[in-house]
C-alpha positions as CSV (number, residue, x, y, z in Angstrom):
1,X,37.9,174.6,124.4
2,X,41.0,176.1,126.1
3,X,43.8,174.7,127.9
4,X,46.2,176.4,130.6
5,X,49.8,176.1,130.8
6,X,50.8,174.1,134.4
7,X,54.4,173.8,133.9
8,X,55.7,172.3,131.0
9,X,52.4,170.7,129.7
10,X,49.5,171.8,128.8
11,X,46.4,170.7,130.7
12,X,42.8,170.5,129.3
13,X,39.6,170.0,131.2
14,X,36.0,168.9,130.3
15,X,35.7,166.2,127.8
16,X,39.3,166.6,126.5
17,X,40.1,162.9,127.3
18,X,37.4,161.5,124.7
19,X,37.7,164.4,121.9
20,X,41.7,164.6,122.1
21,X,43.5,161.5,123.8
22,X,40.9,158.1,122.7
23,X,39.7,159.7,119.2
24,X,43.2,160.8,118.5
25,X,45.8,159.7,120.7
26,X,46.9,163.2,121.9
27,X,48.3,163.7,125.1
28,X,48.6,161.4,128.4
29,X,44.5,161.4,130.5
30,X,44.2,163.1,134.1
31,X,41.9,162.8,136.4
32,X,40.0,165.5,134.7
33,X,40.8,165.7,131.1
34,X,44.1,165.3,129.1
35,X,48.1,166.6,129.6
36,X,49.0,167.6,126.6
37,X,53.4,168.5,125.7
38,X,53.4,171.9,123.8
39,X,53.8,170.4,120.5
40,X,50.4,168.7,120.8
41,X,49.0,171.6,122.2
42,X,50.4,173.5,119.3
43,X,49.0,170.8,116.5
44,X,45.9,171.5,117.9
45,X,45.7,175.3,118.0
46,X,47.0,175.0,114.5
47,X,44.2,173.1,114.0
48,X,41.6,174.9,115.8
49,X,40.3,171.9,117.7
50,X,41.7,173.9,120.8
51,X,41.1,177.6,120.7
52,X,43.7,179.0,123.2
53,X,45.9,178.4,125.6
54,X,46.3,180.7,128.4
55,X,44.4,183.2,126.0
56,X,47.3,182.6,123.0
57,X,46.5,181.5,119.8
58,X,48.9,179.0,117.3
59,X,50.8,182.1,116.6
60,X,51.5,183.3,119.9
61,X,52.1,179.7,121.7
62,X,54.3,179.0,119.1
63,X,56.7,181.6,119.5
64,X,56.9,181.2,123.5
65,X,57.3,177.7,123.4
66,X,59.4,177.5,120.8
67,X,58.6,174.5,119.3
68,X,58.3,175.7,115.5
69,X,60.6,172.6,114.1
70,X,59.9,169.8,116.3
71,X,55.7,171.0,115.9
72,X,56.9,170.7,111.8
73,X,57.7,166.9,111.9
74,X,54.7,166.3,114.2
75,X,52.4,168.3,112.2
76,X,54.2,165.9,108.9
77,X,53.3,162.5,110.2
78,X,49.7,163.4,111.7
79,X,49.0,164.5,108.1
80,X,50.5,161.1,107.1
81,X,48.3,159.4,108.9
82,X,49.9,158.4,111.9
83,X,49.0,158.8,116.0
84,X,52.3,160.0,118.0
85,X,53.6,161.1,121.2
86,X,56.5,163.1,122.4
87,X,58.6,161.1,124.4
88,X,58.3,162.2,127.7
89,X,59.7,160.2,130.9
90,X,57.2,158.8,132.0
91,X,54.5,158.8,129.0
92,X,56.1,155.8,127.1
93,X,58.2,153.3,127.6
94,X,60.6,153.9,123.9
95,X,61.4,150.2,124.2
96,X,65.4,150.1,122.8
97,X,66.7,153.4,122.5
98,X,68.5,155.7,124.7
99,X,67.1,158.1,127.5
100,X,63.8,160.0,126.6
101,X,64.7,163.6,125.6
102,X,62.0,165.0,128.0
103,X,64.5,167.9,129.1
104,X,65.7,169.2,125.8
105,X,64.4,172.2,124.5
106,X,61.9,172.3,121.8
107,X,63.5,174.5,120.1
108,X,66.9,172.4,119.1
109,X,68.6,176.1,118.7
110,X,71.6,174.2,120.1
111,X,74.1,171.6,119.6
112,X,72.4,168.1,119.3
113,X,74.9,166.1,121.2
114,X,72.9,167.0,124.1
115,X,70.6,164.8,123.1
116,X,70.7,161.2,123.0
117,X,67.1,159.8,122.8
118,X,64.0,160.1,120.4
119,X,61.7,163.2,120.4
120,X,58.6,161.8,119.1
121,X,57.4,158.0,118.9
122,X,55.1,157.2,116.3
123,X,52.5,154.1,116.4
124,X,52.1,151.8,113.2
125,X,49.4,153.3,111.1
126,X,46.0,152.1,113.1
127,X,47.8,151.9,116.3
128,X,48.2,154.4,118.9
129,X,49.7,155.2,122.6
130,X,47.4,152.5,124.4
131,X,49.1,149.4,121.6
132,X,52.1,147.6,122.5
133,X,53.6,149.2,118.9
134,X,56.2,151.5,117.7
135,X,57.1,152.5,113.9
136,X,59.5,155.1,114.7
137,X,61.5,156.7,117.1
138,X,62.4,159.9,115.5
139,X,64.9,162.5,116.6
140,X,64.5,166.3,115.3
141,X,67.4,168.2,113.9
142,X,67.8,171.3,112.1
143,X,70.3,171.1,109.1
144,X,72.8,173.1,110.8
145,X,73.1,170.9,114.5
146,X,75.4,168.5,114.7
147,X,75.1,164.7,115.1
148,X,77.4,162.4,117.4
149,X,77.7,159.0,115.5
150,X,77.6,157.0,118.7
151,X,74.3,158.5,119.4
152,X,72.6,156.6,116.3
153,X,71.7,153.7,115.3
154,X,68.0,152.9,117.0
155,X,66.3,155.7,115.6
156,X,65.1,157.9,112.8
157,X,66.4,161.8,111.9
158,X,63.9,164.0,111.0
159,X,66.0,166.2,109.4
160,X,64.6,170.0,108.8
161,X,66.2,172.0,106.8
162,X,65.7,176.0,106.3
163,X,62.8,175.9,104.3
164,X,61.2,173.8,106.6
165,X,61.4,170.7,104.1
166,X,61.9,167.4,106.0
167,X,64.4,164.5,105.2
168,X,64.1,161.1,106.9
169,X,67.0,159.4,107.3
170,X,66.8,155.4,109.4
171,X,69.9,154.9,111.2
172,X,70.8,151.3,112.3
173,X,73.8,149.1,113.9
174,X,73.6,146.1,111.3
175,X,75.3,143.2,111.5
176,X,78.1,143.1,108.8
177,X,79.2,139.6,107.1
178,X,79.6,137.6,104.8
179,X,81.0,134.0,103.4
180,X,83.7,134.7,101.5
181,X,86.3,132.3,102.4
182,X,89.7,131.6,100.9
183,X,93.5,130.1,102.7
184,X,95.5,132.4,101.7
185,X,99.5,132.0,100.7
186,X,102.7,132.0,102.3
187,X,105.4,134.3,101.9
188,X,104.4,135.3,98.2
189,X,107.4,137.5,96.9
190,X,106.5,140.9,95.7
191,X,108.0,144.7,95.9
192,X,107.0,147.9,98.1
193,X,106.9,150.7,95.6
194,X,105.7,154.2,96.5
195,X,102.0,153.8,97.8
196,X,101.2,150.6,96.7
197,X,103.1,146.8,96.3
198,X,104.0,144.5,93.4
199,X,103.2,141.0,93.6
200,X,105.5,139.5,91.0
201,X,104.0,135.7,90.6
202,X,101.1,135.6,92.9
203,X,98.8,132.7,92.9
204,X,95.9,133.1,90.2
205,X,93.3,132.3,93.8
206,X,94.5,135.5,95.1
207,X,93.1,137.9,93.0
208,X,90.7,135.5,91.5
209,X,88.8,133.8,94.2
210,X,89.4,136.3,97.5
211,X,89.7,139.3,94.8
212,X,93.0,141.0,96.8
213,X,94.3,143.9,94.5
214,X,94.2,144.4,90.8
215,X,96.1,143.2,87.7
216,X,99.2,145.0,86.8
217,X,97.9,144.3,83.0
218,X,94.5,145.6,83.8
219,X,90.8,143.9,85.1
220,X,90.9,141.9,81.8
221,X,93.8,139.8,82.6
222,X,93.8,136.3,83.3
223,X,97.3,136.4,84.9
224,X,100.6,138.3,85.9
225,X,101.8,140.9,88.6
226,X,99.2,142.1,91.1
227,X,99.0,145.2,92.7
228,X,98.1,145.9,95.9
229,X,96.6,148.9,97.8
230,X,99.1,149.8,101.0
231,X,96.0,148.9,103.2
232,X,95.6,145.4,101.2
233,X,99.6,145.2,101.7
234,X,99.2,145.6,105.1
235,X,96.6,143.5,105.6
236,X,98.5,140.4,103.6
237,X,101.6,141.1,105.4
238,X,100.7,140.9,108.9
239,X,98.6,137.2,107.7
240,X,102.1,136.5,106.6
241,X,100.6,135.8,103.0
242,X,103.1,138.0,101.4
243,X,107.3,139.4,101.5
244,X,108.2,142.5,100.6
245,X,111.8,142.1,102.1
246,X,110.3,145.0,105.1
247,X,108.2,144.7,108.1
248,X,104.7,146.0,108.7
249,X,106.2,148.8,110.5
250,X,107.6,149.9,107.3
251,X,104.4,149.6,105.6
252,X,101.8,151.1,108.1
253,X,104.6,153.8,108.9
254,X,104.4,154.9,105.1
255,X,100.8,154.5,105.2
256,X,100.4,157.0,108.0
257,X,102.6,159.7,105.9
258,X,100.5,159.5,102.9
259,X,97.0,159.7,104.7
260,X,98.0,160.5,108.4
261,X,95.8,158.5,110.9
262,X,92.8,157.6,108.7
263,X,95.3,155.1,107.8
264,X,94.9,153.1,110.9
265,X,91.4,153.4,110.8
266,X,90.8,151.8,107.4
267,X,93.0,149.4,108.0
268,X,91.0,148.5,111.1
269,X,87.9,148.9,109.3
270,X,89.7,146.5,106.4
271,X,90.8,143.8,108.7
272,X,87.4,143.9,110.3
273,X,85.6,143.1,107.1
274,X,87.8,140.4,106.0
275,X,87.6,139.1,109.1
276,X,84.4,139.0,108.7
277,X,84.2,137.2,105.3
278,X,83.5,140.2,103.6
279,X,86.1,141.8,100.4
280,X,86.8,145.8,100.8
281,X,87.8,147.4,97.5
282,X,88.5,151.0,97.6
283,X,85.2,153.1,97.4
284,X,87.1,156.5,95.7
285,X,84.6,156.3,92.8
286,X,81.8,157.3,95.4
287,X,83.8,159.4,97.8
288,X,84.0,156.3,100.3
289,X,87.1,154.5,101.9
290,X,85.4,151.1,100.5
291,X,83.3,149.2,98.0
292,X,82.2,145.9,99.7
293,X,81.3,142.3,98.4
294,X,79.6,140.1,100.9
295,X,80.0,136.8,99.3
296,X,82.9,136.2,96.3
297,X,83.2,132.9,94.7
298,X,85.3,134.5,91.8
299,X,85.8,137.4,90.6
300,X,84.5,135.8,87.0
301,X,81.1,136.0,88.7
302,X,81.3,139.2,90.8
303,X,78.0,140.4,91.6
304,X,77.5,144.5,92.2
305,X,78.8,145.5,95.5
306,X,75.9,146.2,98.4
307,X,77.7,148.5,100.7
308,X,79.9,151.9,100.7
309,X,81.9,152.5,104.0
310,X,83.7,155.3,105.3
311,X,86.0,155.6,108.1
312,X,85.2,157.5,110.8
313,X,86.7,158.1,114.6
314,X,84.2,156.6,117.1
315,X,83.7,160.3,118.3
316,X,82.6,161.7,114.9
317,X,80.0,164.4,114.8
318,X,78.4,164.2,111.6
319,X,76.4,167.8,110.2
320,X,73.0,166.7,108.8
321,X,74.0,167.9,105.2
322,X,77.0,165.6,105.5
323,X,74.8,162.3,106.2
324,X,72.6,163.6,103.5
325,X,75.2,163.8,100.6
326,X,76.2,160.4,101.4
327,X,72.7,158.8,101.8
328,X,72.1,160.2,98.6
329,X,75.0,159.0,96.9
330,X,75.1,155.6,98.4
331,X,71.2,155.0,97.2
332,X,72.1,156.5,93.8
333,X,74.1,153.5,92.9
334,X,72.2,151.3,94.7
335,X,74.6,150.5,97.9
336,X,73.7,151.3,101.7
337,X,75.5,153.8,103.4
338,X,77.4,152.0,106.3
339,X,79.7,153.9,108.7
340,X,82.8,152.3,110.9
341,X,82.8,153.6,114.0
342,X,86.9,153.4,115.0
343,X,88.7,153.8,118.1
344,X,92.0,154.3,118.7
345,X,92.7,150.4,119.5
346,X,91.4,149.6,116.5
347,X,87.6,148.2,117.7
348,X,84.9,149.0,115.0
349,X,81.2,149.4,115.0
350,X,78.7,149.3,112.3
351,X,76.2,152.4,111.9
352,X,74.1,152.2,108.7
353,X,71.8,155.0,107.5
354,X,69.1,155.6,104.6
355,X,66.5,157.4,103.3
356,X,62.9,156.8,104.8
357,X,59.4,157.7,103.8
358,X,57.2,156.8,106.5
């Protein structure tokens, strides 16, 4: 069986429809066969269930179409056991992600913020193009493209790297709460030393029940001075909680010369989580701005953190080995990657990403 080029699909005659698209889920039917998108038509030279196309074999299609790393992640789920189809305007509806990425080139040799929307959709296992089901929406990248961050977060990257080995990574916009609750003080008297403040006699619920800062003395202590991160001061100084005998100008001013404008961001990113019943502690252990805790009762009974959070401008292009390094990290020590999307008025969103096997 051989198929001819009309365009930018592939068209196959005879009984193409019954051997290809309803035993297999390949391609879209015609009135005479099946249209197939050249990296179906290249699964299936590689496969020899179709013998040419316009007289080329999987060796020659492949190098006009182009298609080598998106026809790798195809070629990877079909082996996986799973039906899928490029998606093409028109072919599937991709449900709640961006645009279909019909027009870009399969040959991603280019800069991915081009493209917004999933390449491939793939059906639950069982399922395919005529069910009402979608497991995936992927999106193929070579290791070297790079990634908007606004672009995520209702799809998977397939990432490929140079020898042609393929990371999943789910991105999601999660919801990020908690119920830690806690009043906190009034005009607690401390000191603004350096890149950090001294709370002299702080109440005990501070640091015990809303877990702000760190004992002076050390994690052990019951009591005494607390310190307090310039982002926690900050924070406590514009709820009024705390006097440092300076303004929050002061504070954020000195902020921004020790760290420059990722200051105001984690701050942003800080007041959004306690505002959101959630405790930030500094994440430096694991190369994050923050540790979190979702739901403190006391820090006598602090459970392992679930997240790590970094930073980022709301226009951050991320490079693929960057998202893996801190996927990788994150699941190492059991925390979910979460990235805070910042603008410069201080408005946050939530992108989460992790390792997948489909």
């Amino acid at each position: 069986m051989e198929g001819r080029l009309d365009g930018d699909v592939v068209m196959v005659g005879g009984d193409a429809r019954q051997r290809f698209y309803d035993s297999s889920g390949y391609g879209r039917p015609t009135g005479d066969g099946v249209a197939l998108a050249p990296v179906e038509a290249a699964h299936l030279l590689f496969r020899g269930d179709l013998d040419a196309v316009d007289g080329m074999g999987f060796r020659e299609f492949l190098g006009v179409e182009d298609c080598v790393v998106r026809f790798l992640v195809y070629k990877d789920f079909r082996e996986r056991g799973f039906y899928l189809s490029p998606a093409r305007e028109g072919w599937i509806d991709v449900g709640d992600s961006d645009v279909a990425s019909d027009a870009i080139p399969d040959s991603h040799g280019g800069d991915a913020d081009a493209q917004a929307g999933p390449d491939l959709i793939v059906y639950p296992q069982g399922k395919g193009p005529w069910d009402d089901a979608i497991a995936y929406r992927i999106r193929v990248v070579g290791e070297r493209e790079s990634i908007r961050a606004s672009s995520l977060g209702h799809c998977v990257l397939a990432v490929v790297d140079e020898e042609s080995e393929i990371t999943y990574l789910d991105t999601t916009r999660p919801a990020v709460d908690g119920s830690t609750a806690y009043d906190a003080p009034t005009d607690v008297v401390g000191d603004l030393l350096a890149d950090r403040a001294v709370l002299w006699d702080p109440p005990d619920e501070l640091y015990g029940a809303a877990f702000y800062g760190q004992r002076l003395a050390g994690r052990g202590a019951e009591d005494g001075p607390l310190q307090l991160s310039l982002v926690e001061t900050a924070f406590l100084l514009g709820e009024g909680a705390i006097d440092l005998g300076v303004d929050l100008t002061r504070v954020v001013d000195r902020g921004r010369r020790v760290e420059g404008d990722r200051f105001d961001r984690r701050l942003a990113v800080y007041t959004a989580l306690r505002e959101a019943g959630v405790v930030p502690k500094t994440g430096f252990k694991f190369g994050a701005d923050f540790r979190t805790y979702a739901d403190v009762e006391s820090v006598d009974d602090l459970g392992h953190s679930e997240r790590l959070v970094r930073a980022l401008p709301a226009d951050h292009a991320f490079a693929p080995r960057e998202l893996s390094l801190d996927v990788r990290l994150a699941g190492g020590v059991h925390k979910r990657m979460t990235f805070a999307l910042t603008t410069p008025t201080g408005d946050v969103d939530w992108l989460a990403v992790e390792r997948l096997t489909p």
